[in-house]
PDB file with one MODEL, atoms N, CA, C and O in Angstrom:
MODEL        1
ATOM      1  N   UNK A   1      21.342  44.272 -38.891  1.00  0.00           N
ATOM      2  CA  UNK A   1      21.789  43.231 -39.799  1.00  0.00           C
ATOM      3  C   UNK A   1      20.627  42.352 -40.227  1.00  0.00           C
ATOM      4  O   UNK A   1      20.614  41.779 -41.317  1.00  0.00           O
ATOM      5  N   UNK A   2      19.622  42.263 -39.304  1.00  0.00           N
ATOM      6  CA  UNK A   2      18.444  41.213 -39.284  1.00  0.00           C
ATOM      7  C   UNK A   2      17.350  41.749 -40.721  1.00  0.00           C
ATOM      8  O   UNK A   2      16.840  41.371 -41.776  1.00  0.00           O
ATOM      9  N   UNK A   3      17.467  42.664 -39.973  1.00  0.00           N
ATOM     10  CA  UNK A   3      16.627  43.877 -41.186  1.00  0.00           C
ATOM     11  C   UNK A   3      17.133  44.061 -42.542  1.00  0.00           C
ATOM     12  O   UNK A   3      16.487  44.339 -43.552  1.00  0.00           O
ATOM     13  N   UNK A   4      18.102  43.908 -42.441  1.00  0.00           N
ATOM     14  CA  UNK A   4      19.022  44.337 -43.983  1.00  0.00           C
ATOM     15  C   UNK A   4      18.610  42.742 -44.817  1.00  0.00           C
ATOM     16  O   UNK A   4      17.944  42.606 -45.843  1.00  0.00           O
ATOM     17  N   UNK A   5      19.230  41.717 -44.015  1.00  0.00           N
ATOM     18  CA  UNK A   5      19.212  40.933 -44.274  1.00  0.00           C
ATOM     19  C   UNK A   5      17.343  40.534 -44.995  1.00  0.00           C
ATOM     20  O   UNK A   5      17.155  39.915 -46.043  1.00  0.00           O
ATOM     21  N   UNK A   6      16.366  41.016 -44.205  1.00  0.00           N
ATOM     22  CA  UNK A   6      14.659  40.487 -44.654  1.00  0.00           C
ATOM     23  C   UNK A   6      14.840  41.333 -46.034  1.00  0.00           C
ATOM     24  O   UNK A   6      14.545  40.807 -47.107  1.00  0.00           O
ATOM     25  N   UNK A   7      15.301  42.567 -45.966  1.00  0.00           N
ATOM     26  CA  UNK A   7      14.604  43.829 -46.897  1.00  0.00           C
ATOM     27  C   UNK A   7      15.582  42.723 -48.455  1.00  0.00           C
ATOM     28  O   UNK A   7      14.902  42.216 -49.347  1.00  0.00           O
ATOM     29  N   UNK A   8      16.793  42.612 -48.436  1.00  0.00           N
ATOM     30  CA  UNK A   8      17.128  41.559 -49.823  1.00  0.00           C
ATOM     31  C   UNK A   8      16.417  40.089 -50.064  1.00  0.00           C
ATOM     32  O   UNK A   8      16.393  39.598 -51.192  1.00  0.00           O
ATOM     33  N   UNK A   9      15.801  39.379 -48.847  1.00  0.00           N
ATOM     34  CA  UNK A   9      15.202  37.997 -49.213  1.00  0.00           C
ATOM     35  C   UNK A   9      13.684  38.777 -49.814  1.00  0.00           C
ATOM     36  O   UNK A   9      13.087  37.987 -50.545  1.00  0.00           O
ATOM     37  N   UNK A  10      12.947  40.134 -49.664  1.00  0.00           N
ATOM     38  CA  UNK A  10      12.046  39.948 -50.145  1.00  0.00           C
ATOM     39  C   UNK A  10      12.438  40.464 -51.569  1.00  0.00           C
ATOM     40  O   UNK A  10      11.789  40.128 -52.560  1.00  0.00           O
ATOM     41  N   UNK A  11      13.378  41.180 -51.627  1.00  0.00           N
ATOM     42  CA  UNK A  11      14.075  41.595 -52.858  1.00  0.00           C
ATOM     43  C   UNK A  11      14.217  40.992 -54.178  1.00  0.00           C
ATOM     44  O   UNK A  11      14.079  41.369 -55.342  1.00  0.00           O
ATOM     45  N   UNK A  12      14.625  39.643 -53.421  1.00  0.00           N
ATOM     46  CA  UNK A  12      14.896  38.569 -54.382  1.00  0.00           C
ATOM     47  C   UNK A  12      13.139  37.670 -54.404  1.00  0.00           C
ATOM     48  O   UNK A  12      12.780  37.446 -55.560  1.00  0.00           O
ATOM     49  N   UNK A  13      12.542  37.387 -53.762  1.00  0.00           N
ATOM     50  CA  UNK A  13      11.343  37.345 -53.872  1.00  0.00           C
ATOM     51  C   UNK A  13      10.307  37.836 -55.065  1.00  0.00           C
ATOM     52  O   UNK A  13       9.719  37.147 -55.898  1.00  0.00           O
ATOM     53  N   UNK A  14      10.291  39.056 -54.886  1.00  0.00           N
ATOM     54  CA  UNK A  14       9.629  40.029 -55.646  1.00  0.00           C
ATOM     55  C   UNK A  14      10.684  39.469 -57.036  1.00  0.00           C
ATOM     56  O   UNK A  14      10.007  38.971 -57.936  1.00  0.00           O
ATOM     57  N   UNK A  15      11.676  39.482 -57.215  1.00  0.00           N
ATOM     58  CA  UNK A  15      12.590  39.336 -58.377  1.00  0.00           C
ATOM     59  C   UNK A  15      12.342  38.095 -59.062  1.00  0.00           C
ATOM     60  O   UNK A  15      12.281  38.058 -60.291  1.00  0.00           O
ATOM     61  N   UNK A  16      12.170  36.906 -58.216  1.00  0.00           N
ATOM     62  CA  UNK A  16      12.099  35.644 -58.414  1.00  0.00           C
ATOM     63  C   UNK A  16      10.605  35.154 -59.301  1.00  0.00           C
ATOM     64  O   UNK A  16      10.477  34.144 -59.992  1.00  0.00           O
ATOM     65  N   UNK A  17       9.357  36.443 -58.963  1.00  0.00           N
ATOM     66  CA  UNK A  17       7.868  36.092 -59.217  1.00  0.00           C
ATOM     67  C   UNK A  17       8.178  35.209 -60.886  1.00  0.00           C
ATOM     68  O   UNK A  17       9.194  35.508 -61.514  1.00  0.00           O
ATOM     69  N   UNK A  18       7.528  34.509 -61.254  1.00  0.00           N
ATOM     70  CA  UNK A  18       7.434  34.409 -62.688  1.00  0.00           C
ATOM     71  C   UNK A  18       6.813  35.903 -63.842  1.00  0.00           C
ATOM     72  O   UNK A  18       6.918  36.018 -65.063  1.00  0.00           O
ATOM     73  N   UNK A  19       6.214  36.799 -62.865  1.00  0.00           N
ATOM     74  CA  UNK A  19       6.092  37.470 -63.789  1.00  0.00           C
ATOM     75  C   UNK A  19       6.953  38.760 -64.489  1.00  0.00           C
ATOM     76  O   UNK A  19       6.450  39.767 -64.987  1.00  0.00           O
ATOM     77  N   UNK A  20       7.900  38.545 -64.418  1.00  0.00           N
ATOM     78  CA  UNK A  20       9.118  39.358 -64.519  1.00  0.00           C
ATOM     79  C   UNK A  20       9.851  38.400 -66.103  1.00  0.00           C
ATOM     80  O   UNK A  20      10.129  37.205 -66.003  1.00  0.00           O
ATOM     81  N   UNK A  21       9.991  38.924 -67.005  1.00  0.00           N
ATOM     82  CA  UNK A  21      10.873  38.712 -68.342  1.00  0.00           C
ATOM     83  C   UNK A  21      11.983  37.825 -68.021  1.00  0.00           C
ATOM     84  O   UNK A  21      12.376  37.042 -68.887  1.00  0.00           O
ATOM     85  N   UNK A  22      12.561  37.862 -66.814  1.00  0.00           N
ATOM     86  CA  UNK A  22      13.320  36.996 -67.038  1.00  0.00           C
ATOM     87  C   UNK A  22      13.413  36.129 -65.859  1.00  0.00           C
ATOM     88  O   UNK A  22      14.540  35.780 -65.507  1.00  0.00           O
ATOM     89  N   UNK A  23      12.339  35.713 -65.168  1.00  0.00           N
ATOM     90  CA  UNK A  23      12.053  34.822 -65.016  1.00  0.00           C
ATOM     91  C   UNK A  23      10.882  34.308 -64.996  1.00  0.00           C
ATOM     92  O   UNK A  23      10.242  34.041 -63.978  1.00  0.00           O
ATOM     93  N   UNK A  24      10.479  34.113 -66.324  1.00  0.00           N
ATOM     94  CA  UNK A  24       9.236  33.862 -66.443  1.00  0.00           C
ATOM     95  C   UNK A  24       8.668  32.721 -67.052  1.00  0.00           C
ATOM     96  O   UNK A  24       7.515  32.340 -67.255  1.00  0.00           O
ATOM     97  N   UNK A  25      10.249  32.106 -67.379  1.00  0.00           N
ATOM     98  CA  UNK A  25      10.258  30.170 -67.816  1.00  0.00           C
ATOM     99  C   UNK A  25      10.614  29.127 -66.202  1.00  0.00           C
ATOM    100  O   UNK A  25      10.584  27.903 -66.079  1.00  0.00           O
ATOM    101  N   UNK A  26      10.877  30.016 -65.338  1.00  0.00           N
ATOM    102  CA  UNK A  26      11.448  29.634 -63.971  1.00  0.00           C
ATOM    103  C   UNK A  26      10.581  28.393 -63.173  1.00  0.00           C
ATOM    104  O   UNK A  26      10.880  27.351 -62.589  1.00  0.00           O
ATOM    105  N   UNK A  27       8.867  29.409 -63.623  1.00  0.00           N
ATOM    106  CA  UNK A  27       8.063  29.309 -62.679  1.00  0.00           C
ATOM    107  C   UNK A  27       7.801  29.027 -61.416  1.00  0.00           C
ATOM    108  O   UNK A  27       8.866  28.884 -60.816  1.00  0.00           O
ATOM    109  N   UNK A  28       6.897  28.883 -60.742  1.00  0.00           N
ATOM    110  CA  UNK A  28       6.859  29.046 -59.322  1.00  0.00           C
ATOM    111  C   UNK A  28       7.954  28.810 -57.753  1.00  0.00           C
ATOM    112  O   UNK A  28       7.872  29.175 -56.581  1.00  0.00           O
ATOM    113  N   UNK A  29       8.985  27.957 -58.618  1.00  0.00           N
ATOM    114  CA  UNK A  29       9.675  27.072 -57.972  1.00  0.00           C
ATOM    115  C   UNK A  29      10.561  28.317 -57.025  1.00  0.00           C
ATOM    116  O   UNK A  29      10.450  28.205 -55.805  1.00  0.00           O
ATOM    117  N   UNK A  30      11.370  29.410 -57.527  1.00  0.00           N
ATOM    118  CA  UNK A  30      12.362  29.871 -56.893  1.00  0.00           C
ATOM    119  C   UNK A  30      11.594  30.781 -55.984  1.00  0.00           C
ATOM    120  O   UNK A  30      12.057  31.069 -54.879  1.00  0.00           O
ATOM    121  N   UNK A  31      10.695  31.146 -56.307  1.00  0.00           N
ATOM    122  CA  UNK A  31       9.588  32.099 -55.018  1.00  0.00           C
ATOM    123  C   UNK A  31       9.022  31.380 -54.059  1.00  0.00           C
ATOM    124  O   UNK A  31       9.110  31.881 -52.938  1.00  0.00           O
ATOM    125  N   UNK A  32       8.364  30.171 -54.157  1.00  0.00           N
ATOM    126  CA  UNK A  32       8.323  29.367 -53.252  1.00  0.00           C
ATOM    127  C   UNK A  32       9.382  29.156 -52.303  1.00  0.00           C
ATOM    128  O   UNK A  32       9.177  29.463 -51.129  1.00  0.00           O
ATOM    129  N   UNK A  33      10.520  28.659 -52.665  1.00  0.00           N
ATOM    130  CA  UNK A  33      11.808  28.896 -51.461  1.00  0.00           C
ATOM    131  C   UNK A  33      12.418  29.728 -51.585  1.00  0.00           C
ATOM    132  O   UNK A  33      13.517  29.448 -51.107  1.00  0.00           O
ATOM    133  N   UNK A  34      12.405  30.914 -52.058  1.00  0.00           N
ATOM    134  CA  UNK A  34      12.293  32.546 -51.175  1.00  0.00           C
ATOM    135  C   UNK A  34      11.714  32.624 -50.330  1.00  0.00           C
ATOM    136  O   UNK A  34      12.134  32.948 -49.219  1.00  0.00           O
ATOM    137  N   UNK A  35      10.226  32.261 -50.707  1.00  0.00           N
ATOM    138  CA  UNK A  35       8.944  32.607 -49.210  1.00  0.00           C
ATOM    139  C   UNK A  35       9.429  31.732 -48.592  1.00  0.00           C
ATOM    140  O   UNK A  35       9.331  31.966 -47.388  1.00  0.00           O
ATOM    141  N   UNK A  36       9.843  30.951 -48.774  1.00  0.00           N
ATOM    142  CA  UNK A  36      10.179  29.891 -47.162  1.00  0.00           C
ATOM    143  C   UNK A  36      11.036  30.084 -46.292  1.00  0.00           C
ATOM    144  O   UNK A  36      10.963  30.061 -45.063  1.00  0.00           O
ATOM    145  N   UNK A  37      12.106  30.335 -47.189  1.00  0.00           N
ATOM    146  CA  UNK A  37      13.504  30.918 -46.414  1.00  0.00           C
ATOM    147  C   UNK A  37      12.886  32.421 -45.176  1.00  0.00           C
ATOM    148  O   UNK A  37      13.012  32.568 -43.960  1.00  0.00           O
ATOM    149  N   UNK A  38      12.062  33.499 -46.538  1.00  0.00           N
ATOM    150  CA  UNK A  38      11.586  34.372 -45.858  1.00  0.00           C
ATOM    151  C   UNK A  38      10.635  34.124 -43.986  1.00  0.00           C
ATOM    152  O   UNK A  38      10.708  34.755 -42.931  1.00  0.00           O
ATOM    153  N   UNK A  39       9.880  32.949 -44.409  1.00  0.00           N
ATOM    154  CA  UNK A  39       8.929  32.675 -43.441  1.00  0.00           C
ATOM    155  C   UNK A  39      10.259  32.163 -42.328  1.00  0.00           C
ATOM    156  O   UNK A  39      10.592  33.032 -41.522  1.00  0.00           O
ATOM    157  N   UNK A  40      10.805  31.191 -42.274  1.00  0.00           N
ATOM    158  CA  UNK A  40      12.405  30.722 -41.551  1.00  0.00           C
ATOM    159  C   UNK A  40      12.895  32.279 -40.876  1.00  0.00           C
ATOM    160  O   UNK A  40      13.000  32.548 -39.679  1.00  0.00           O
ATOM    161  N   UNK A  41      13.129  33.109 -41.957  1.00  0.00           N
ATOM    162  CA  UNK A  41      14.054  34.047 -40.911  1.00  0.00           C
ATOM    163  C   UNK A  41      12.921  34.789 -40.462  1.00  0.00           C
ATOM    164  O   UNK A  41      13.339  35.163 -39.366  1.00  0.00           O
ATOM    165  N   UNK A  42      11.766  35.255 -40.568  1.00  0.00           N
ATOM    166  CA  UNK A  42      10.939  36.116 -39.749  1.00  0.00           C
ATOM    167  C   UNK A  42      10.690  35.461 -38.334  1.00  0.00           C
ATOM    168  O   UNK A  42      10.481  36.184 -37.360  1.00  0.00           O
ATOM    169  N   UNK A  43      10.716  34.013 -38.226  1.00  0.00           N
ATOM    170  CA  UNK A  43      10.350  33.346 -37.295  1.00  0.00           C
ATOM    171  C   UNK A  43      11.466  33.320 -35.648  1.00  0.00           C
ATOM    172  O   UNK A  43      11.353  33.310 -34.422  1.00  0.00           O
ATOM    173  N   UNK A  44      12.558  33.319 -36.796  1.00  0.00           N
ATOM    174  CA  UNK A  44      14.113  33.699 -36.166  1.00  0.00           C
ATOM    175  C   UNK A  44      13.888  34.890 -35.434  1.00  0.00           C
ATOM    176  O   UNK A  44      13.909  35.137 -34.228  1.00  0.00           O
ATOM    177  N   UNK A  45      13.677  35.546 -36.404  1.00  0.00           N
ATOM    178  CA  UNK A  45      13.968  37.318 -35.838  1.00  0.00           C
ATOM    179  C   UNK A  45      12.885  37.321 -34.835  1.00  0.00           C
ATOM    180  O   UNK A  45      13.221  37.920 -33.814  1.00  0.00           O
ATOM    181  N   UNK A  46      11.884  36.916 -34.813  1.00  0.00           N
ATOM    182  CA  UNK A  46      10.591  36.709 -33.676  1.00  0.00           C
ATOM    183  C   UNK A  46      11.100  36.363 -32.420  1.00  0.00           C
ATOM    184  O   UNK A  46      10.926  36.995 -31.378  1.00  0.00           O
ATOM    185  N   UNK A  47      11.955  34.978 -32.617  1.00  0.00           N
ATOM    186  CA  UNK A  47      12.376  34.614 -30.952  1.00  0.00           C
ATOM    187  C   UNK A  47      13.818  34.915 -30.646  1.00  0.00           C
ATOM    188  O   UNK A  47      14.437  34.423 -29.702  1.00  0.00           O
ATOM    189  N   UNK A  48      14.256  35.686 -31.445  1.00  0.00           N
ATOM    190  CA  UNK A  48      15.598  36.392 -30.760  1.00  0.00           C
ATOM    191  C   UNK A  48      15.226  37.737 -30.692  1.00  0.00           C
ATOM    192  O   UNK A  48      16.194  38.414 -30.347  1.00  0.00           O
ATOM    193  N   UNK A  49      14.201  38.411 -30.885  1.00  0.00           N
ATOM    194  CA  UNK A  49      13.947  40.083 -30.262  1.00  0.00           C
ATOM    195  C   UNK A  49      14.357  40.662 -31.403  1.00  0.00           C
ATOM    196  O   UNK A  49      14.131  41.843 -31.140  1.00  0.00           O
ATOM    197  N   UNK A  50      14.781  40.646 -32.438  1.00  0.00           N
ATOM    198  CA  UNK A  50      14.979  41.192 -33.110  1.00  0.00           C
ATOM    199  C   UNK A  50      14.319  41.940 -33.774  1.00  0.00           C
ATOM    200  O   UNK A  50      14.841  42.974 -34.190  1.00  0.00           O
ATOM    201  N   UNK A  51      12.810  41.597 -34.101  1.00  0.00           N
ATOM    202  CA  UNK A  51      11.577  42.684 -34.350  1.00  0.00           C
ATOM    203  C   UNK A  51      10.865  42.446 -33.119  1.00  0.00           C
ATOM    204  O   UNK A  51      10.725  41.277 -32.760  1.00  0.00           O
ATOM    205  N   UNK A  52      10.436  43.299 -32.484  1.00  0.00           N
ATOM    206  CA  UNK A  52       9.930  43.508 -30.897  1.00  0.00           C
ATOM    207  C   UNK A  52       8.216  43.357 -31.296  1.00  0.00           C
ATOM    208  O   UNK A  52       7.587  44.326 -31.722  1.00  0.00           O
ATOM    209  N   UNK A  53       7.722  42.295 -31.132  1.00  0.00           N
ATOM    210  CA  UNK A  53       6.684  41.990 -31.056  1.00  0.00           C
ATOM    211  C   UNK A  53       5.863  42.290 -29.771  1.00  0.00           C
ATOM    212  O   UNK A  53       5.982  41.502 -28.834  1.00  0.00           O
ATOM    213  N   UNK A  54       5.065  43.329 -29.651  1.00  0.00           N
ATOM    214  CA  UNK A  54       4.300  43.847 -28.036  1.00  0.00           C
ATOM    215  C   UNK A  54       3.050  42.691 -28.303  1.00  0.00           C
ATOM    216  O   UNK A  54       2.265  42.334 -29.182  1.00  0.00           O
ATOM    217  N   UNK A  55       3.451  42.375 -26.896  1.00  0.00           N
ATOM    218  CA  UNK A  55       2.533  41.060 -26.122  1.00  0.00           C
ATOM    219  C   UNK A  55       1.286  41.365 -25.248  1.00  0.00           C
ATOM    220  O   UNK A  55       1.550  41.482 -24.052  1.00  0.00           O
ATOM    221  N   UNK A  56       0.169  41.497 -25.544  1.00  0.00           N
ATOM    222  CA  UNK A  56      -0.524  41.716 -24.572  1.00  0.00           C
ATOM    223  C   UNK A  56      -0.672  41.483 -23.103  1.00  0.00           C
ATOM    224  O   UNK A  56      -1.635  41.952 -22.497  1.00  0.00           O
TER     225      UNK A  56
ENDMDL
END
């Protein structure tokens, strides 16, 4: 679910760039809190195991 869930926030990310036709009067604003949201749940998925980070 964790996974499904990253693979559409970068989805919309990539979708959100300004350089895309239609959003390209948007500017920076909706990719910026994509990446944030994005950075929020990777951080999540970090301390609940959800992507298994090997620890030296």
């Amino acid at each position: 679910m964790g996974l499904l869930l990253l693979i559409v926030l970068i989805l919309l990310l990539v979708g959100g760039l300004p350089r895309w036709g239609h959003s390209r009067e948007w500017g920076y604003g909706p990719s910026g809190g994509l990446g944030f949201l994005l950075v929020i749940l990777l951080v999540v998925m970090l301390f609940t195991d959800v992507i298994h980070f090997s620890r030296f």
